[in-house]
MOPAC internal coordinates of N, CA, C and O (Angstrom, degrees):
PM7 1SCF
backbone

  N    0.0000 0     0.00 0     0.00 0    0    0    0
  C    1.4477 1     0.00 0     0.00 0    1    0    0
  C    1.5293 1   108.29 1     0.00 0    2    1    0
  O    1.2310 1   122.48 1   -28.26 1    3    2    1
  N    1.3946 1   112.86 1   151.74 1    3    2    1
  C    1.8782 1   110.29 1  -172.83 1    5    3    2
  C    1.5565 1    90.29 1  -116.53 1    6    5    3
  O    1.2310 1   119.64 1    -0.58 1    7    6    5
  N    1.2645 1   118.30 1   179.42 1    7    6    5
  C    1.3433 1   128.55 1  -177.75 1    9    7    6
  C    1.5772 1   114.31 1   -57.95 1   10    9    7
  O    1.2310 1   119.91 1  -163.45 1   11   10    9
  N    0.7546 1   117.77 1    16.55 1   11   10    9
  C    1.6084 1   113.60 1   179.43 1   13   11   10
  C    1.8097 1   102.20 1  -128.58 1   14   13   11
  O    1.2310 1   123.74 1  -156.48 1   15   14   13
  N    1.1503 1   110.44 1    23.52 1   15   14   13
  C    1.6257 1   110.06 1  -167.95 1   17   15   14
  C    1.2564 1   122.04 1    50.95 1   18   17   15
  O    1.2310 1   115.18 1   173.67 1   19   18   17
  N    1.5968 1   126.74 1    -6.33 1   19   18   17
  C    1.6497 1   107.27 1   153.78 1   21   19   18
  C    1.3435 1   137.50 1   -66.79 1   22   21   19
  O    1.2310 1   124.22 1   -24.54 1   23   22   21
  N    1.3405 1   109.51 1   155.46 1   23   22   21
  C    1.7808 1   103.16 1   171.11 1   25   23   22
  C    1.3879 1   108.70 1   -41.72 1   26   25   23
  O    1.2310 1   127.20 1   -11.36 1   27   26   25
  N    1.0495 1   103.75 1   168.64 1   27   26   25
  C    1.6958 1   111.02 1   157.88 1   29   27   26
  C    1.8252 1   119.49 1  -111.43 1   30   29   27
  O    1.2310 1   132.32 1   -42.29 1   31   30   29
  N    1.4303 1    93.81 1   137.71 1   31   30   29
  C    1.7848 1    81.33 1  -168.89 1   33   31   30
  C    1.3502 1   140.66 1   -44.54 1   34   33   31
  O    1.2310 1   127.31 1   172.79 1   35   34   33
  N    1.5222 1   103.53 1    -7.21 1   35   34   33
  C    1.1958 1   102.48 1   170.23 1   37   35   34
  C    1.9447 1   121.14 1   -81.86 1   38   37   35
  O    1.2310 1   122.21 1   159.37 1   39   38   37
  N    1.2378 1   113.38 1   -20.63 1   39   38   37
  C    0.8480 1   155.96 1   166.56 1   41   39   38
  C    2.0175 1    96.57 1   -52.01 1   42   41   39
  O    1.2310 1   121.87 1   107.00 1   43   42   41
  N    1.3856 1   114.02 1   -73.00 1   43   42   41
  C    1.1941 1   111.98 1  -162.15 1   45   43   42
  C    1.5565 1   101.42 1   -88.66 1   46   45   43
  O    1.2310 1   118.92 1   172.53 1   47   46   45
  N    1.4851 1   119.67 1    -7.47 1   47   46   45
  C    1.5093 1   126.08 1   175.70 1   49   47   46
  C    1.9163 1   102.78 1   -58.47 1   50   49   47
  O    1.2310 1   138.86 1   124.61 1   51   50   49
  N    1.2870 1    81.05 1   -55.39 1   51   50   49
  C    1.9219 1    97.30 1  -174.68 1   53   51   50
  C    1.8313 1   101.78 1   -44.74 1   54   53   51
  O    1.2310 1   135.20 1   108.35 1   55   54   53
  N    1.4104 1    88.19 1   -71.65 1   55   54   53
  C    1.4570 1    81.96 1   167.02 1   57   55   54
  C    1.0573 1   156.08 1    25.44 1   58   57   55
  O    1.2310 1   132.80 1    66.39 1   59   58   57
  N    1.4162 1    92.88 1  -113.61 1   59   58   57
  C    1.4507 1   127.50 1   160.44 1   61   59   58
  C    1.2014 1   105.35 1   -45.71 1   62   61   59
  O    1.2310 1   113.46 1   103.86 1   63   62   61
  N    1.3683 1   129.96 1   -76.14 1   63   62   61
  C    1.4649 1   141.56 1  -174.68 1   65   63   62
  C    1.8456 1   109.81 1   -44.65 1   66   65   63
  O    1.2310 1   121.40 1   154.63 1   67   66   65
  N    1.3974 1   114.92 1   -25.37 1   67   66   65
  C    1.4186 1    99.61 1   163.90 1   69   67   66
  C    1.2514 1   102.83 1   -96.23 1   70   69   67
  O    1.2310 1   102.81 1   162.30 1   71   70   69
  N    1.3991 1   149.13 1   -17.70 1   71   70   69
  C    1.6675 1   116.47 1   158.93 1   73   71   70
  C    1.5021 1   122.25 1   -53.28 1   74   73   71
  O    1.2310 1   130.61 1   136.38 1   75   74   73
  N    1.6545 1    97.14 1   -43.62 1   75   74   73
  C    1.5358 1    86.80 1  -175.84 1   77   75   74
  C    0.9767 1   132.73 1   -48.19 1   78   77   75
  O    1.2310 1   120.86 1   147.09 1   79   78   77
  N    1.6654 1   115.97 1   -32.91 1   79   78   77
  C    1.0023 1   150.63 1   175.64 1   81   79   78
  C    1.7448 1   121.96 1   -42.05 1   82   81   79
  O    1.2310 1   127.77 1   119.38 1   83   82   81
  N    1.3853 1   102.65 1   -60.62 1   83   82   81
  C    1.3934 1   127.27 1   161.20 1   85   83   82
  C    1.3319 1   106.38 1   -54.27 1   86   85   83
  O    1.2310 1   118.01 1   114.80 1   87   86   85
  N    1.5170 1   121.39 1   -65.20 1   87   86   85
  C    1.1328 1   113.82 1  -162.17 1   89   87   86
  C    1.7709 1   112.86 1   -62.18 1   90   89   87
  O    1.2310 1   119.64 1   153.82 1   91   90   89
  N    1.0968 1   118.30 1   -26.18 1   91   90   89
  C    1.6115 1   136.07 1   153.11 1   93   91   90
  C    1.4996 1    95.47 1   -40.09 1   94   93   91
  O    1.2310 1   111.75 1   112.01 1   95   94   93
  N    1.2144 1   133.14 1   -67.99 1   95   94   93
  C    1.1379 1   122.15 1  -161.62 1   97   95   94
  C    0.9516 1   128.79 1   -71.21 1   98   97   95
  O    1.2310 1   120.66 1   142.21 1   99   98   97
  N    1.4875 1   116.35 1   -37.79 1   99   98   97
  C    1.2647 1   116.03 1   161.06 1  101   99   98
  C    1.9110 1   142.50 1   -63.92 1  102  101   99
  O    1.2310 1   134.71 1   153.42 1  103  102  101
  N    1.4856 1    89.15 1   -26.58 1  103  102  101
  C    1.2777 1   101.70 1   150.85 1  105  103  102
  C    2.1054 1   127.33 1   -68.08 1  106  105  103
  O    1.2310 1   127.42 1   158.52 1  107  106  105
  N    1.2570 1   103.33 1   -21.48 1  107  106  105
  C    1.3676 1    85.16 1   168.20 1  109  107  106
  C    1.2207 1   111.12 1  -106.22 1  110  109  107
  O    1.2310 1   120.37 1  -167.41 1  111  110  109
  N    1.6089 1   116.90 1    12.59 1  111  110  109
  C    1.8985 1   107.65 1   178.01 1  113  111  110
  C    1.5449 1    86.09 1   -77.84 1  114  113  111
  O    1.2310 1   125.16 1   130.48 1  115  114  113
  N    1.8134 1   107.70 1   -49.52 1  115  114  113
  C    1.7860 1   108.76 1  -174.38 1  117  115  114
  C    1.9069 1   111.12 1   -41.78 1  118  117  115
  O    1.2310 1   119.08 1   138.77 1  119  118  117
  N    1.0745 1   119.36 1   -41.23 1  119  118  117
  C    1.4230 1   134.85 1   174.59 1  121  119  118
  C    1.5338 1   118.17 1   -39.81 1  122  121  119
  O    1.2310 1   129.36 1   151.20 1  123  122  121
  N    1.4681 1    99.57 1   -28.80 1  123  122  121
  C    1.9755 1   118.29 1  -140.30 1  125  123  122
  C    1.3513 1    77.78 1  -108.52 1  126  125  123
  O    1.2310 1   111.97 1   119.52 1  127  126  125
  N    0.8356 1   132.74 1   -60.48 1  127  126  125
  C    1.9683 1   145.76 1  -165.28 1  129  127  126
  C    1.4578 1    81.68 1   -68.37 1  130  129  127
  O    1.2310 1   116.22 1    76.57 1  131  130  129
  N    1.2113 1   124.79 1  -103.43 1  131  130  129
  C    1.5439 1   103.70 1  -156.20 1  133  131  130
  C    1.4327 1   133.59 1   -42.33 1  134  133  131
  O    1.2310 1   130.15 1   165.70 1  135  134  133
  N    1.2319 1    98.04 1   -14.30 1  135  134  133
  C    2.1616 1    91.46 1  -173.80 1  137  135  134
  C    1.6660 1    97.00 1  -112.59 1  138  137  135
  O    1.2310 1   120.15 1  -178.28 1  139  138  137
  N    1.4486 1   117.32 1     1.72 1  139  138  137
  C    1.7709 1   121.24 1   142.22 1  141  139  138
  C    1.2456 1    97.54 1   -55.86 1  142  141  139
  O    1.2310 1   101.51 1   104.21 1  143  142  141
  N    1.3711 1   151.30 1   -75.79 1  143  142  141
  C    1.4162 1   132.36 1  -111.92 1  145  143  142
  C    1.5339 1    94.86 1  -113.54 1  146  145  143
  O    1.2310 1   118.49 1  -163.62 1  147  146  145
  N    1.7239 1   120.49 1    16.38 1  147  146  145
  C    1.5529 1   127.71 1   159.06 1  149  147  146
  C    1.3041 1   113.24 1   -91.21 1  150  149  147
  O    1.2310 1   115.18 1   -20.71 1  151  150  149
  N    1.1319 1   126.75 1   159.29 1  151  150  149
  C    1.4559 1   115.60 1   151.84 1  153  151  150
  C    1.1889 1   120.57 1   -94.01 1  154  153  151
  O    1.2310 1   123.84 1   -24.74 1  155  154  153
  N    1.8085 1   110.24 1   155.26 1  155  154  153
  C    1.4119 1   114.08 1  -153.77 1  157  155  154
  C    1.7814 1   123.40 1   -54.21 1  158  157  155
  O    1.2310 1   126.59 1   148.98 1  159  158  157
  N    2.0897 1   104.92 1   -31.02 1  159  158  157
  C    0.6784 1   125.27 1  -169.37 1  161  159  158
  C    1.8473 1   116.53 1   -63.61 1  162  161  159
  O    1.2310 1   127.12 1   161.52 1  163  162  161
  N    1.8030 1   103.90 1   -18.48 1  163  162  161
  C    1.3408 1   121.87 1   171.07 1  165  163  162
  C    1.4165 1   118.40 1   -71.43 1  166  165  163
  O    1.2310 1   120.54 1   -30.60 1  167  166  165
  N    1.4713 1   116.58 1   149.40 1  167  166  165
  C    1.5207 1   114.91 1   155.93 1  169  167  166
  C    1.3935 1   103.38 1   -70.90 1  170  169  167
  O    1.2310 1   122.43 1   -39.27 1  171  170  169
  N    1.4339 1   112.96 1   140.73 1  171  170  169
  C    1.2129 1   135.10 1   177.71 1  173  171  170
  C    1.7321 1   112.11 1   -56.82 1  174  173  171
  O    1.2310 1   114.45 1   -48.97 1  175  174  173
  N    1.2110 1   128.12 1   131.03 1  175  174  173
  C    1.2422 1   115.46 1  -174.54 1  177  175  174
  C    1.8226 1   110.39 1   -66.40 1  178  177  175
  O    1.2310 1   127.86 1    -9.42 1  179  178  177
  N    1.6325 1   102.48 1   170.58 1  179  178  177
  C    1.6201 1   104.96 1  -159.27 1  181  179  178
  C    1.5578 1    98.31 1   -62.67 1  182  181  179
  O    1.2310 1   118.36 1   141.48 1  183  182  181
  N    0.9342 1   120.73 1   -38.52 1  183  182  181
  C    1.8000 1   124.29 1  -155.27 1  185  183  182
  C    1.3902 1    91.91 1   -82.54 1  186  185  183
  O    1.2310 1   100.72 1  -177.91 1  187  186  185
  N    1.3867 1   152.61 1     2.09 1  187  186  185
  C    1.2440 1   150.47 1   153.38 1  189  187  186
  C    1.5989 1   107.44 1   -59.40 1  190  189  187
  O    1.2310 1   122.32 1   115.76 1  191  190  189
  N    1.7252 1   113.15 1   -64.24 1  191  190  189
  C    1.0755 1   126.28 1   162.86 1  193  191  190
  C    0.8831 1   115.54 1   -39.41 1  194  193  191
  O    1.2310 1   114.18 1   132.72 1  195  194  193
  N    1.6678 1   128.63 1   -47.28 1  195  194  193
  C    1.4801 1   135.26 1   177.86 1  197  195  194
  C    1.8160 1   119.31 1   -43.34 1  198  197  195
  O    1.2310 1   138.31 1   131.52 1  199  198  197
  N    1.3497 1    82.11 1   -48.48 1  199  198  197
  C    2.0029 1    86.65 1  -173.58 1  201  199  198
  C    1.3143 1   110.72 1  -111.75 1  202  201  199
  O    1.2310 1   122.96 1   167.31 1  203  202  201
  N    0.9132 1   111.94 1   -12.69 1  203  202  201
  C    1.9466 1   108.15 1   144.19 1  205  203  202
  C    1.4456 1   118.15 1   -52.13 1  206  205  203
  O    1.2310 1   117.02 1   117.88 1  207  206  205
  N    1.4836 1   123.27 1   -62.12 1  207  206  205
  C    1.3456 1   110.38 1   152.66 1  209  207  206
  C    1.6076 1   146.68 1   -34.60 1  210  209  207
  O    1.2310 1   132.37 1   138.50 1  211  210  209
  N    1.4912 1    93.70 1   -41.50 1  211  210  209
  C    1.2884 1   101.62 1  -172.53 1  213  211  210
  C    1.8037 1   103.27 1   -84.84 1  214  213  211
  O    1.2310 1   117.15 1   160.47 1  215  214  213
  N    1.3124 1   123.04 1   -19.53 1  215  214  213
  C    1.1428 1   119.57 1   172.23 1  217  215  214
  C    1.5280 1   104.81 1   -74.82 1  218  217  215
  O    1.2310 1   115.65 1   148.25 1  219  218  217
  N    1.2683 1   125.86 1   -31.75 1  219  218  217
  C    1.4453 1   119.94 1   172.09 1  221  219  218
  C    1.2989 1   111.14 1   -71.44 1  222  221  219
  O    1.2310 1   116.21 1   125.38 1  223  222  221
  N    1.3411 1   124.80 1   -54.62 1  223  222  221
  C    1.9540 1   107.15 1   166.30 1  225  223  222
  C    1.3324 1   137.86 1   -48.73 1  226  225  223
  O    1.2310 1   126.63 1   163.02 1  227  226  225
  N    1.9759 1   104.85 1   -16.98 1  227  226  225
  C    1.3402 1   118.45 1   178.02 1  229  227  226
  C    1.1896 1    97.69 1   -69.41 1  230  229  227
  O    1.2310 1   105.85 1   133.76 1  231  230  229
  N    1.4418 1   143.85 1   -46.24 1  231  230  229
  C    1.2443 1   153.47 1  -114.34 1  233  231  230
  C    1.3754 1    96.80 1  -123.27 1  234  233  231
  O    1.2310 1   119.47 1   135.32 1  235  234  233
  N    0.9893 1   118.61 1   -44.68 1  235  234  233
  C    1.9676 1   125.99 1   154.88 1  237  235  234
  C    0.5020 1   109.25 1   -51.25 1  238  237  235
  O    1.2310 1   104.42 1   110.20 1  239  238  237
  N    1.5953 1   146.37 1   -69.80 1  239  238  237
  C    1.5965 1   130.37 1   164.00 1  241  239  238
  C    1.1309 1   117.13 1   -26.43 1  242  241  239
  O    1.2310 1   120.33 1    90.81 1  243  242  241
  N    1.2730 1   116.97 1   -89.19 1  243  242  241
  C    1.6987 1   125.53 1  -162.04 1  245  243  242
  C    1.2533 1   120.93 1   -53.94 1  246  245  243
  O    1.2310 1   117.47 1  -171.69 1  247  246  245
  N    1.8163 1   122.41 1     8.31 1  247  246  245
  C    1.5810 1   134.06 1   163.02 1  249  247  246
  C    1.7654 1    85.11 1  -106.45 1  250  249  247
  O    1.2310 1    95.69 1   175.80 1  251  250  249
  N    0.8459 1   160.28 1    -4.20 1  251  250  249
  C    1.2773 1   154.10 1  -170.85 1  253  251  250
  C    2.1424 1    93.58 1  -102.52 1  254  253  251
  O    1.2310 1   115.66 1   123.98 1  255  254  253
  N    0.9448 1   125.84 1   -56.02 1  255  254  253
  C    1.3554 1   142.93 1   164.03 1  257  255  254
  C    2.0987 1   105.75 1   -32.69 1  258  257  255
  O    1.2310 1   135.80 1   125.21 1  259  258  257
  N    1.7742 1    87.02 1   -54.79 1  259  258  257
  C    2.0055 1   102.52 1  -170.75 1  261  259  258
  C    1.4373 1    82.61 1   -67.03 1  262  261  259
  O    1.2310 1   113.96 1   134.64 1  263  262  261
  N    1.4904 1   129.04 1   -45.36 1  263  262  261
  C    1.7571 1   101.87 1  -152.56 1  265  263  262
  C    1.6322 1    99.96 1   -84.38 1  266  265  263
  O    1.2310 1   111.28 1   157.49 1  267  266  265
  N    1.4328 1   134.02 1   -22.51 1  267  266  265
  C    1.0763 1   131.40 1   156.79 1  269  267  266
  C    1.3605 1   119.13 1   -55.75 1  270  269  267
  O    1.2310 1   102.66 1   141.54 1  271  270  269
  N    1.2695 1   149.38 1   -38.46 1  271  270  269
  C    1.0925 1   134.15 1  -173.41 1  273  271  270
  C    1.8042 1   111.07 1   -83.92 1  274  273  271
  O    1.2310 1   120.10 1   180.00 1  275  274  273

């Protein structure tokens, strides 16, 4: 905290970077559940692909957040 009682950005860098983080995660448990209930021998449906990605852009961020702080 700095003299005004806010965090300090390094402080809110961390943060952030563990939601993203989470939110990464939760997007690839969502990932795990849908291409469970295919069989292996199937292409995975699109929205698997969908949040597999998006857990990889979450996750790009929130190392973009680590080299900032």
């Amino acid at each position: 905290m700095n003299s005004n009682d806010y965090p300090d950005e390094g402080t809110i860098n961390i943060r952030l970077r563990q939601i993203l983080l989470e939110l990464a995660r939760r997007e690839d448990d969502i990932a795990h559940t849908e291409a469970a209930a295919v069989p292996y021998w199937d292409s995975p449906p699109l929205s698997v692909v969908g949040h597999r990605a998006a857990a990889d852009s979450l996750r790009f961020e929130a190392d973009r957040f680590l080299q900032a702080s």
